[in-house]
PAZA-431697 format. One line per field, with one value per residue (C-alpha): residue number from 1; residue in one letter; x, y, z. Coordinates in Angstrom, 1 decimal, padded with zeros to 4 digits, m for minus. Layout:
seq: NUM | ...
type: A | ...
u: X | ...
v: Y | ...
w: Z | ...
END
This chain:
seq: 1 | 2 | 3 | 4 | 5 | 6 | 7 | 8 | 9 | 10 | 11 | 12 | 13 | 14 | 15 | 16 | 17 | 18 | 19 | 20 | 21 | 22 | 23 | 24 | 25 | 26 | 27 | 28 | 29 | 30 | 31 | 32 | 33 | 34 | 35 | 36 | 37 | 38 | 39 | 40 | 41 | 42 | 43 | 44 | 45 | 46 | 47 | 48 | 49 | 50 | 51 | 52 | 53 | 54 | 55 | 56 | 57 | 58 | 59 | 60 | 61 | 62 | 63 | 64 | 65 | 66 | 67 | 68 | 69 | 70 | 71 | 72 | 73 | 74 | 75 | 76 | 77 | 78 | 79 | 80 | 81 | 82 | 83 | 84 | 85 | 86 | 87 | 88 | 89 | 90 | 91 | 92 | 93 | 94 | 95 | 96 | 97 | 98 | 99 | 100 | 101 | 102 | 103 | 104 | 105 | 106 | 107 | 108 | 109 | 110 | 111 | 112 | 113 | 114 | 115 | 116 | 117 | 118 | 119 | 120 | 121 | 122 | 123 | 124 | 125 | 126 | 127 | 128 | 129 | 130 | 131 | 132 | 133 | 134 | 135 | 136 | 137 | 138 | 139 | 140 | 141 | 142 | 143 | 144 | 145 | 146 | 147 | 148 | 149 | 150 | 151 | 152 | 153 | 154 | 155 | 156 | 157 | 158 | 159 | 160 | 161 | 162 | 163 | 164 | 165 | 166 | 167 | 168 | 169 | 170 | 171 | 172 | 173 | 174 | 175 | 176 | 177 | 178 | 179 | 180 | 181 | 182 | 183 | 184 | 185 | 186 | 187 | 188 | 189 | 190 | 191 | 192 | 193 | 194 | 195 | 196 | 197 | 198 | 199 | 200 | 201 | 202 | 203 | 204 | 205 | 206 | 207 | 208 | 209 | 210 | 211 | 212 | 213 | 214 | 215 | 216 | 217 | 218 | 219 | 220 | 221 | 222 | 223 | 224 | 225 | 226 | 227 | 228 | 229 | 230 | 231 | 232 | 233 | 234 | 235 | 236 | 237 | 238 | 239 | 240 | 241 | 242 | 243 | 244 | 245 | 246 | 247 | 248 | 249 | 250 | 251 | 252 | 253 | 254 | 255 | 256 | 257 | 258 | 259 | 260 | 261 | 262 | 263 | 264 | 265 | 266 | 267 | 268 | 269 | 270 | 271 | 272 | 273 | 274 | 275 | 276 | 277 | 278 | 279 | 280 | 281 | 282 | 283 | 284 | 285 | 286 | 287 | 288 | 289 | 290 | 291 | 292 | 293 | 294 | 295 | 296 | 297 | 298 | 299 | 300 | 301 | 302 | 303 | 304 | 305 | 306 | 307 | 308 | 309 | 310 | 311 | 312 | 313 | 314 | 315 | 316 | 317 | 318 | 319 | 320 | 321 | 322 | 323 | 324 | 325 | 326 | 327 | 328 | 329 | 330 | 331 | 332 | 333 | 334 | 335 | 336 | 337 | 338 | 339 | 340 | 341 | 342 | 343 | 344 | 345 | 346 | 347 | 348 | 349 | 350 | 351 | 352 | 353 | 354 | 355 | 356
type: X | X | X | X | X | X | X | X | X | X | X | X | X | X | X | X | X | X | X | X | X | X | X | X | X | X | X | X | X | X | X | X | X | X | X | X | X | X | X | X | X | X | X | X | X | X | X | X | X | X | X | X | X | X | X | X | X | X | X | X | X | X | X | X | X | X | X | X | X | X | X | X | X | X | X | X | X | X | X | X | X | X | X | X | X | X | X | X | X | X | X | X | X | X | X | X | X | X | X | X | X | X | X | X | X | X | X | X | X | X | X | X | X | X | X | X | X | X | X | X | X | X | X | X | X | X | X | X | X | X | X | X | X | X | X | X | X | X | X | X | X | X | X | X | X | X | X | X | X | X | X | X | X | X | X | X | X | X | X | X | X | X | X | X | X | X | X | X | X | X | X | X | X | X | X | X | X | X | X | X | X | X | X | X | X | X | X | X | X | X | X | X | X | X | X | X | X | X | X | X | X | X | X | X | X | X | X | X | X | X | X | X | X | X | X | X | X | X | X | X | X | X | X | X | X | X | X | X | X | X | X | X | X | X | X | X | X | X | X | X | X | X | X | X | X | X | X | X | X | X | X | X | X | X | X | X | X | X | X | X | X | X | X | X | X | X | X | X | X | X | X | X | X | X | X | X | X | X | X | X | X | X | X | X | X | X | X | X | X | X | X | X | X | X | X | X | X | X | X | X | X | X | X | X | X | X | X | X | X | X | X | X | X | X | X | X | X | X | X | X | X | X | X | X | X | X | X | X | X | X | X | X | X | X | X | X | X | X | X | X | X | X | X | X | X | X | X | X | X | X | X | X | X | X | X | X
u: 082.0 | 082.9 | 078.5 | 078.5 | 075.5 | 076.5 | 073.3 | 072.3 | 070.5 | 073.7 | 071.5 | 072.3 | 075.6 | 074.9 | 073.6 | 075.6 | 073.3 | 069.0 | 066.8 | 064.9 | 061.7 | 063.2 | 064.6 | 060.8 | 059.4 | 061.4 | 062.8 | 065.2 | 064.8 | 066.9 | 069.7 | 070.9 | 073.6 | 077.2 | 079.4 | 081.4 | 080.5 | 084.0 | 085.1 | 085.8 | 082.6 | 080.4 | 076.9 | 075.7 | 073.0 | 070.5 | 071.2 | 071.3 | 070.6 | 070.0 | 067.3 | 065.5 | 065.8 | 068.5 | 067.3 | 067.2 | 070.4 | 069.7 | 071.6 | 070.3 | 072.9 | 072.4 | 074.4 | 075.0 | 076.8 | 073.9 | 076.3 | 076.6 | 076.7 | 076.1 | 079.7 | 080.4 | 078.5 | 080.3 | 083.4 | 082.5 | 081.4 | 084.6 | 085.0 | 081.0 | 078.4 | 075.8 | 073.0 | 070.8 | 071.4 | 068.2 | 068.3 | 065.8 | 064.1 | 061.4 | 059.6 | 061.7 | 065.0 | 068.0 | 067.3 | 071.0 | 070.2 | 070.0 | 068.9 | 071.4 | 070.9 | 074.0 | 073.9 | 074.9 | 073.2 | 076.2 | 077.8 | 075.6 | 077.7 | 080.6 | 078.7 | 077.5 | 081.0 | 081.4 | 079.8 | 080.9 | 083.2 | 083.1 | 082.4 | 084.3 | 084.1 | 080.9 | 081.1 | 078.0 | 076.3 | 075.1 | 072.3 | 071.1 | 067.5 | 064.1 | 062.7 | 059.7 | 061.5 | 063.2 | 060.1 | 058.2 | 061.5 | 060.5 | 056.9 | 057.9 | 060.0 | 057.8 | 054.6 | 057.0 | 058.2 | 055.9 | 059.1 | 061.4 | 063.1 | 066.6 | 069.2 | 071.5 | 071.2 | 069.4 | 071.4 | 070.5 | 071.6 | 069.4 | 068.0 | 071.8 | 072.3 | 069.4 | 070.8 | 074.3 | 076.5 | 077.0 | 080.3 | 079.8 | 080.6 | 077.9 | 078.9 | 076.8 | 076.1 | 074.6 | 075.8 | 075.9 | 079.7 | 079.8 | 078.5 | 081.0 | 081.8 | 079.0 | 076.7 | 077.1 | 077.3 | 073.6 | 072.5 | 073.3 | 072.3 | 071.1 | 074.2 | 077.2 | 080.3 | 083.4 | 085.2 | 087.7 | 085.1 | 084.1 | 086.2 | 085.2 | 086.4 | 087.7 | 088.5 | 091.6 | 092.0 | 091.5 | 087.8 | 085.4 | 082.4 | 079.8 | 080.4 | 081.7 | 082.3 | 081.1 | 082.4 | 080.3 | 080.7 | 079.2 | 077.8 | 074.5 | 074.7 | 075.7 | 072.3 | 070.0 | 071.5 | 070.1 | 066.9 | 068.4 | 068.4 | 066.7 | 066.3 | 067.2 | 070.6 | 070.4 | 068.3 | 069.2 | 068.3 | 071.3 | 071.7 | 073.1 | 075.1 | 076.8 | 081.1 | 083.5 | 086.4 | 089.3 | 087.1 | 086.9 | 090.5 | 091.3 | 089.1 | 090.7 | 094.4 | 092.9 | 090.2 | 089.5 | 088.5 | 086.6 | 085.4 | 086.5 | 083.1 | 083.7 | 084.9 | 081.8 | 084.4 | 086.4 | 090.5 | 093.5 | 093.6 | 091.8 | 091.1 | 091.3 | 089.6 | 089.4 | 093.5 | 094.7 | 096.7 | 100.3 | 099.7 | 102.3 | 102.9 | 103.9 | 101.2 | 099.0 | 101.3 | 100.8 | 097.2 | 097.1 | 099.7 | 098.1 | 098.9 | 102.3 | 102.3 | 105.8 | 105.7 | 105.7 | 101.8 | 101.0 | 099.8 | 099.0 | 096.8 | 097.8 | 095.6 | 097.0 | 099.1 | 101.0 | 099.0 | 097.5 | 093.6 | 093.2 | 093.3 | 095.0 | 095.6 | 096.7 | 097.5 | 097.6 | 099.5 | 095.9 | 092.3 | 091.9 | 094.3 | 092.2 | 088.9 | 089.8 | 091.5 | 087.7 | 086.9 | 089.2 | 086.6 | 086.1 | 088.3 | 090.6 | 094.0 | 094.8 | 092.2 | 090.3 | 088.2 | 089.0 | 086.5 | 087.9 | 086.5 | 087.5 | 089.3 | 090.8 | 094.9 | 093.9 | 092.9 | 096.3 | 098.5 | 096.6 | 097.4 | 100.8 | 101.3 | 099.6 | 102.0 | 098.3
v: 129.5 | 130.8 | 133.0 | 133.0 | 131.9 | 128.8 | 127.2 | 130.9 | 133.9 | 136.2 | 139.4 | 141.4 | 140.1 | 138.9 | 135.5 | 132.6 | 130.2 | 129.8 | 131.3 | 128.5 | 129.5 | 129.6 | 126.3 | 125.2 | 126.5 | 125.2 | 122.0 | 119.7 | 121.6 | 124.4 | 121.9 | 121.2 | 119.3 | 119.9 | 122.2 | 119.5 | 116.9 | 114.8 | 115.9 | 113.9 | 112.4 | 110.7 | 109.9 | 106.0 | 105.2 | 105.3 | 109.4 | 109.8 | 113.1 | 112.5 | 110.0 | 111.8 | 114.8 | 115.1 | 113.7 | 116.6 | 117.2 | 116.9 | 114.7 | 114.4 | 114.4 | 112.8 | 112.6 | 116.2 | 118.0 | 120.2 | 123.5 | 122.6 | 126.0 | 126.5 | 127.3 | 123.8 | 122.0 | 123.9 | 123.1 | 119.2 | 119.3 | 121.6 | 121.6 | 120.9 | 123.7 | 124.3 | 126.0 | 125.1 | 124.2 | 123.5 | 122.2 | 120.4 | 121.0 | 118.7 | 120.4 | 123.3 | 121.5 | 121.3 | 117.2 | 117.0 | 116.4 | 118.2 | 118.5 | 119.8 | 121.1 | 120.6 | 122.6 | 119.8 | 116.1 | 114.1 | 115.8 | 114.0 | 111.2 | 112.6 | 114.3 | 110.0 | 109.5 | 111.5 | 109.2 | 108.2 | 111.1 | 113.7 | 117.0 | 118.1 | 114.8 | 113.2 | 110.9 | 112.2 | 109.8 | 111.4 | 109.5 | 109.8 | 112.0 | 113.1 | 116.3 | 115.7 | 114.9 | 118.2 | 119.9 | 118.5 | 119.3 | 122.9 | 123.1 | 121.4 | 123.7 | 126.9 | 125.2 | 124.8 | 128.1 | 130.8 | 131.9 | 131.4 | 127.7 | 128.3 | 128.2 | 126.7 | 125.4 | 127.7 | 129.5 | 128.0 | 131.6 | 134.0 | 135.5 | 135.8 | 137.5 | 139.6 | 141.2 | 141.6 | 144.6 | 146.4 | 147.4 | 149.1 | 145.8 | 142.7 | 139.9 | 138.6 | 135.2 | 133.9 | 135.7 | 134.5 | 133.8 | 136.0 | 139.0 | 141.7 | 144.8 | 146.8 | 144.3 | 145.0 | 149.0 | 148.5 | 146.5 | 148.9 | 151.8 | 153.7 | 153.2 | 155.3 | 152.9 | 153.6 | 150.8 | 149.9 | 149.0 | 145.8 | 142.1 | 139.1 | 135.9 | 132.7 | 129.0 | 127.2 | 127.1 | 130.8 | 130.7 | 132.4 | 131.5 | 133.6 | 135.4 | 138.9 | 141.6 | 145.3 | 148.0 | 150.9 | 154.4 | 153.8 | 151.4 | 152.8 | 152.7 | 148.8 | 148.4 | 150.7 | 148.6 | 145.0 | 146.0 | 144.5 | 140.5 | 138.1 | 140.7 | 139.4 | 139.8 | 138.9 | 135.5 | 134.9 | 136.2 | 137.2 | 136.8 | 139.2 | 138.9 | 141.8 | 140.9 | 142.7 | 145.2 | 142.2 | 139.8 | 142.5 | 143.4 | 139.5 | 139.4 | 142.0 | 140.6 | 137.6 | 137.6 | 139.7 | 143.4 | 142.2 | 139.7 | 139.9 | 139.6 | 137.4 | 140.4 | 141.6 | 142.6 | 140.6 | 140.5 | 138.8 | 137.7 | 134.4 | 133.3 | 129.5 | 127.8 | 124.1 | 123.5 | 120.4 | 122.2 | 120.6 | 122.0 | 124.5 | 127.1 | 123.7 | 122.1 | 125.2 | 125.7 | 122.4 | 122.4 | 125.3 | 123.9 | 125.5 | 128.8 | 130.7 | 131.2 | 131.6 | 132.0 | 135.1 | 135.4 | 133.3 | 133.8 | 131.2 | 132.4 | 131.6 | 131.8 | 134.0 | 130.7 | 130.3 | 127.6 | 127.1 | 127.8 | 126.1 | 129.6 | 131.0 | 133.8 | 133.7 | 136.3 | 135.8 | 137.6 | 138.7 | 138.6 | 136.1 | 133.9 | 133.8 | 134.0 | 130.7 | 129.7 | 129.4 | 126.6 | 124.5 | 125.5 | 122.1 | 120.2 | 118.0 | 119.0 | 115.8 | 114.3 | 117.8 | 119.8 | 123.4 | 126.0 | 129.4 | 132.5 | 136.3 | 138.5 | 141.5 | 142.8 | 145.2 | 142.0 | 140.1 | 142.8 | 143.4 | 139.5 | 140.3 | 143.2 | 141.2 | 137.8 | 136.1
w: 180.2 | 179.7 | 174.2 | 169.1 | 167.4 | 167.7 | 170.2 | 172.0 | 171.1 | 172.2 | 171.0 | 173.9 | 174.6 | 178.2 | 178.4 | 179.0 | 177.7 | 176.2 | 178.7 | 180.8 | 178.7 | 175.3 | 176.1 | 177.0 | 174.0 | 171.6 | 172.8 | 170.7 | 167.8 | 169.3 | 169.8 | 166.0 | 164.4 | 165.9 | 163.1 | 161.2 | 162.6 | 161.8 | 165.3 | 168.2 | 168.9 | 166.2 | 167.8 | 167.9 | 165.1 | 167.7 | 168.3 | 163.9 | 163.5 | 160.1 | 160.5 | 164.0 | 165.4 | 168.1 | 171.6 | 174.2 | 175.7 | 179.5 | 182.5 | 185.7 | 188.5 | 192.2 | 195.3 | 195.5 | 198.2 | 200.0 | 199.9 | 196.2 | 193.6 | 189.7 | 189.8 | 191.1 | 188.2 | 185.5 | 187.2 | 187.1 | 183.3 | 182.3 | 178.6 | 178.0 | 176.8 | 180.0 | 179.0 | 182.3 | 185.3 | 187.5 | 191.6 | 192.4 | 196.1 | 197.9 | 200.9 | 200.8 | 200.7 | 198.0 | 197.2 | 196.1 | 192.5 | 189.6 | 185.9 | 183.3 | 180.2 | 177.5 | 174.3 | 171.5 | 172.2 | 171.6 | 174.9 | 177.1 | 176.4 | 177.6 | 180.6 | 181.4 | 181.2 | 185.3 | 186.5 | 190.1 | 189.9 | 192.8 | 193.5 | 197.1 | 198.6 | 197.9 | 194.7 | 192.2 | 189.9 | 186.1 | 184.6 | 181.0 | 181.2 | 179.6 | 178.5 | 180.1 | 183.2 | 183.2 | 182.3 | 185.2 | 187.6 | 186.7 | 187.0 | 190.6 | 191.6 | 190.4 | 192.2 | 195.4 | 195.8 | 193.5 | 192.2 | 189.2 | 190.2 | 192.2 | 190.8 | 194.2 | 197.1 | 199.4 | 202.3 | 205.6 | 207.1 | 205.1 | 208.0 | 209.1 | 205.3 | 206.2 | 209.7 | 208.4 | 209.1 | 205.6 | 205.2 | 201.4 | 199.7 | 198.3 | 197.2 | 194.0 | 192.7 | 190.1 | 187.5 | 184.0 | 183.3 | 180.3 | 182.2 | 182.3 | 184.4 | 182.4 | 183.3 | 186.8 | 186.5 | 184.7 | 187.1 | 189.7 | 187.5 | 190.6 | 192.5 | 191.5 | 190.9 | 189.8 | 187.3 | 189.8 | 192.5 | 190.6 | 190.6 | 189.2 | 191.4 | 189.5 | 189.7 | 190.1 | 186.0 | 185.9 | 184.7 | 186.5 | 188.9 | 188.4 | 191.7 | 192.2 | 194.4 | 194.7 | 196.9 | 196.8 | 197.7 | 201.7 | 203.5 | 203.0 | 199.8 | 200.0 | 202.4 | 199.6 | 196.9 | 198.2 | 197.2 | 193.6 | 195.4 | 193.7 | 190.4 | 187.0 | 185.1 | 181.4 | 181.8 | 185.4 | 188.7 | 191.2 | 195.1 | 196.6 | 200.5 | 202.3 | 202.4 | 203.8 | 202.4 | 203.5 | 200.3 | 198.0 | 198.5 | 198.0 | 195.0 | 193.1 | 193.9 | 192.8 | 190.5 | 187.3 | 187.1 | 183.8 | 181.5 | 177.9 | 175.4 | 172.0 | 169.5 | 167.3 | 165.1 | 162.6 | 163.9 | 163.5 | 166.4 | 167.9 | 171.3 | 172.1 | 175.1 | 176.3 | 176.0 | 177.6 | 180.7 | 179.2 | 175.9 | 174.8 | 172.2 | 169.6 | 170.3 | 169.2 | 165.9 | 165.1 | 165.4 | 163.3 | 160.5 | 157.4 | 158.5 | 159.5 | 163.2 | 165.7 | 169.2 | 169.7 | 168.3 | 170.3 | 174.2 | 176.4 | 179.7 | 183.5 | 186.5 | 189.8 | 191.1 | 187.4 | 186.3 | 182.7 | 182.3 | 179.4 | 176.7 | 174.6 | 172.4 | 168.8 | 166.3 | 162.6 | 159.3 | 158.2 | 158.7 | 156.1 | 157.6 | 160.9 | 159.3 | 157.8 | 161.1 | 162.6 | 160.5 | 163.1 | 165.2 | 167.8 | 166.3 | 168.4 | 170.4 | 172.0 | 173.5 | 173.8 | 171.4 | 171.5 | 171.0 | 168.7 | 169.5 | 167.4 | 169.9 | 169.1 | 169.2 | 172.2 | 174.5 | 173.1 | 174.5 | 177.5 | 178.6 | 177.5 | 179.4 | 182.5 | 181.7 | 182.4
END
């Protein structure tokens, strides 16, 4: 997260990265040259994309915690593109590794660079991998369980999840992180939910983790509406767990009611993501130097505890000034690359009027 015809076929607005097939049929090729390549990162002669194709962006991680989530892995790439993310089980059981599919090559050298880093308190290890390898992983993991290959851990209290009181709220996981509230009310298209009965939950840096909760209209409803578990959502398929009112009531003080879409629209007004956390409104004025910018136009997002997430918002004297903007698309901020995204004046105001 977390999206612009950059690397993804965002046709219907609701994937967060290639479907697992797409990504199968088409291989490296999908994963082309980097725009302007003069950014941070120029790949070694051995990864040329001007002599070879680009190698196929994939890690494999090992040493995994066994309650490890999706949301987890995003967390420990921050800052890269994840377009898969694929656990790997052996008789049954997460193996506490994982394949992971980037969406540029050169960012699998900065994904080799976690290595030893940790996730919760087990250190995880990141090793350079193979297509084929990743290939295999999946026809494993299809020839294991007859189904689509998991995407977490499995629950070890499913039949717990199964004999739960409903209370008229689910929790869902798995979502993509670009699905937004209407994503959920199609989902539930036989359910009647009002827009205030959704919340997305989020991270520490304010992004969120592809969970969220629903409250419907009765507990009955809740119970009829699990029939949706393990049903598809854009290109992934979403678990659902009964929760209780006291999570959705701390989801919503907490999390998001919605998730803002890239605009389709052309605006003045640009949304920046992958800030170093002390950057500050000079640091985004200077980045964007060429153009006329104070500080009031510009926005910078906090999470629930007042800490930076890493965006911003930032409006411009005209559409040709941030059309032109764009072309600073992942170029550098410090030691960071920032990625730009359109947005439109009506989401500026509404993070004004929220101070988030």
């Amino acid at each position: 997260m977390f999206y612009r015809g950059k690397y993804v076929d965002v046709g219907d607005g609701r994937e967060m990265g290639l479907k697992r097939q797409r990504v199968i049929d088409q291989g490296s090729s999908y994963y082309g040259t980097p725009p302007a390549s003069s950014y941070m990162y120029s790949p070694p002669p051995a990864y040329s994309y001007v002599t070879q194709p680009p190698a196929f962006p994939v890690v494999r991680l090992r040493g995994l915690p066994f309650d490890c989530s999706e949301a987890d892995i995003a967390e420990f790439f921050h800052g890269l593109d994840i377009v898969d993310v694929l656990f790997v089980h052996r008789h049954g059981k997460f193996a506490g590794e994982v394949y992971c599919v980037l969406g540029y090559a050169f960012q699998v050298e900065y994904a080799l660079q976690r290595n030893r880093q940790n996730i919760g308190r087990r250190y995880v290890e990141v090793f350079r991998s193979k297509r084929q390898e990743y290939y295999k992983a999946i026809a494993n993991e299809v020839s294991d369980s007859g189904r689509s290959p998991r995407r977490s851990a499995p629950r070890s209290r499913a039949s717990e999840r199964d004999n739960a009181e409903h209370t008229g709220v689910l929790r869902l996981r798995g979502l993509p992180f670009s699905a937004n509230r209407d994503d959920i009310v199609d989902f539930f298209k036989d359910s009647d939910l009002s827009e205030d009965s959704i919340y997305f939950t989020v991270n520490s840096e304010g992004r969120v983790t592809g969970e969220a909760f629903v409250k419907f209209a009765s507990p009955e409803d809740s119970r009829a509406a699990m029939v949706k578990d393990g049903m598809s959502l854009g290109s992934r398929y979403i678990e659902l767990f009964p929760s209780t009112l006291e999570e959705w009531e701390d989801a919503a003080s907490r999390g998001r009611a919605n998730v803002p879409k890239p605009s389709d629209e052309e605006t003045t007004v640009l949304r920046m993501r992958g800030l170093p956390f002390s950057a500050g409104k000079d640091d985004i004025i200077d980045f964007f130097k060429e153009f006329t910018l104070s500080e009031d136009s510009i926005h910078m997002t906090f999470n629930s505890e007042g800490r930076p997430t890493g965006e911003a918002l930032v409006e411009f004297a005209s559409l040709d000034d941030s059309k032109a903007a764009l072309a600073k698309d992942r170029m550098t901020l410090g030691s960071r690359y920032i990625e730009l995204f359109m947005s439109s004046p009506e989401e500026f105001k509404d993070a004004v009027s929220r101070g988030r």
